[in-house]
C-alpha positions in Angstrom: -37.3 47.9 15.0 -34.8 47.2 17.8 -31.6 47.6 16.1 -30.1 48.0 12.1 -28.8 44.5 12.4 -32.7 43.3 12.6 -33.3 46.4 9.7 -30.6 44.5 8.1 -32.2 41.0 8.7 -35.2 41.1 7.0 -34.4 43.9 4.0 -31.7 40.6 3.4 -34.7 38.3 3.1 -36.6 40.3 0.9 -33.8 40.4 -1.2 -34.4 37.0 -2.8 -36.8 36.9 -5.6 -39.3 34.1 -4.6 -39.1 35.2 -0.7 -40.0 39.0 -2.2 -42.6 37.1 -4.0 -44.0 35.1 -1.4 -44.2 38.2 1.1 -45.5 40.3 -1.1 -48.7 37.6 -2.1 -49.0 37.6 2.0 -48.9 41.5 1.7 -52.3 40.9 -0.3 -53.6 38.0 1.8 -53.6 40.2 4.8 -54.0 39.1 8.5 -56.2 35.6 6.9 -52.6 35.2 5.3 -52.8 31.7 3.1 -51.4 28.2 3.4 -47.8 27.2 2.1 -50.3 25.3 -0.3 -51.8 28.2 -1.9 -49.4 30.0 -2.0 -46.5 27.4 -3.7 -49.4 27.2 -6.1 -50.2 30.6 -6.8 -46.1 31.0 -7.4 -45.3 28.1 -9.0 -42.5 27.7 -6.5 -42.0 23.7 -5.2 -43.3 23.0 -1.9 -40.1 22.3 -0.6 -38.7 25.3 -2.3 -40.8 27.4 -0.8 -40.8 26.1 2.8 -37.3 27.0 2.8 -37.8 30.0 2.0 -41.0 31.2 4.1 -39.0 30.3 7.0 -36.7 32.4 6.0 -39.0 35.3 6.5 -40.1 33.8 9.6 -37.1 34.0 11.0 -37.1 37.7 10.5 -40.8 38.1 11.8 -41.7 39.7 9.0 -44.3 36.0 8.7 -45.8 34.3 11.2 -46.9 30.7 10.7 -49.9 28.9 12.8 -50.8 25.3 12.3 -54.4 25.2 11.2 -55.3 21.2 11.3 -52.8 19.4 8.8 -52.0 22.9 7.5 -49.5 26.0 7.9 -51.0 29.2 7.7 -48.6 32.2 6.9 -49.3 35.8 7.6 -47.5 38.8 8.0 -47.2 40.1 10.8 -48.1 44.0 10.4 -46.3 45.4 13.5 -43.2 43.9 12.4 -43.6 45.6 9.1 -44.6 48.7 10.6 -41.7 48.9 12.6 -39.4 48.1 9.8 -41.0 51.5 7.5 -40.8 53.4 10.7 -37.0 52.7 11.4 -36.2 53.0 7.3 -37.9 56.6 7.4 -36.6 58.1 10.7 -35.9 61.6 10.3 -37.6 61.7 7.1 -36.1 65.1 5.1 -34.3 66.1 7.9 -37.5 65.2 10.6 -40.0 66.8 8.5 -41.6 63.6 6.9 -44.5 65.9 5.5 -42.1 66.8 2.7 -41.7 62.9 1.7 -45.2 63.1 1.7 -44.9 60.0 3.8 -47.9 60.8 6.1 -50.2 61.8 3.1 -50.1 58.0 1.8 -52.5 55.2 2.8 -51.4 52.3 4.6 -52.9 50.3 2.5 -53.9 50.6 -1.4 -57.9 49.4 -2.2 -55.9 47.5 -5.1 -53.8 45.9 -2.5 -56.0 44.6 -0.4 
């Protein structure tokens, strides 16, 4: 993460319900992700709706989109995030991130993915 103002950026997007939502469905999905198809129907959320709103989260980086044919494929984009859990947990308990236990927990939960 280069600076807090992009910190800033995209903990402001997640702050929406349905963009939370979305990315957190993507979180699942991983590097596959799903199209804006799947996933407005998996949500519930209106296409348009939701367009507006995975853009937002593009915008960020924490999504990428590629066009697949007649489709939009949206993925997260797993360096972005990684960078984003790095700068939130600099200097961990005083540099000692051990005590957080943050290097004892799994990138990625079997349940999760």
């Amino acid at each position: 993460m280069e600076s807090i103002h992009q910190a800033i950026k995209c903990l402001s997007a997640l702050a929406q319900e349905s963009r939370l939502e979305a990315f957190r469905l993507l979180v699942r999905a991983g590097e596959q992700g799903m199209s804006a198809g799947d996933i407005s129907d998996q949500l519930g959320i209106p296409p348009a709706t939701l367009s507006f709103h995975l853009k937002e989260l593009a915008t960020t980086g924490l999504v990428q989109q590629t066009r697949h044919g007649r489709s939009i494929i949206y993925a997260i984009d797993a360096n972005v995030i990684a960078a984003l859990m790095d700068f939130l947990t600099q200097d961990c308990c005083q540099g000692r991130p051990e005590l957080c236990q943050l290097e004892q927990r799994p990138n990625c939960r079997e349940d999760a993915c």
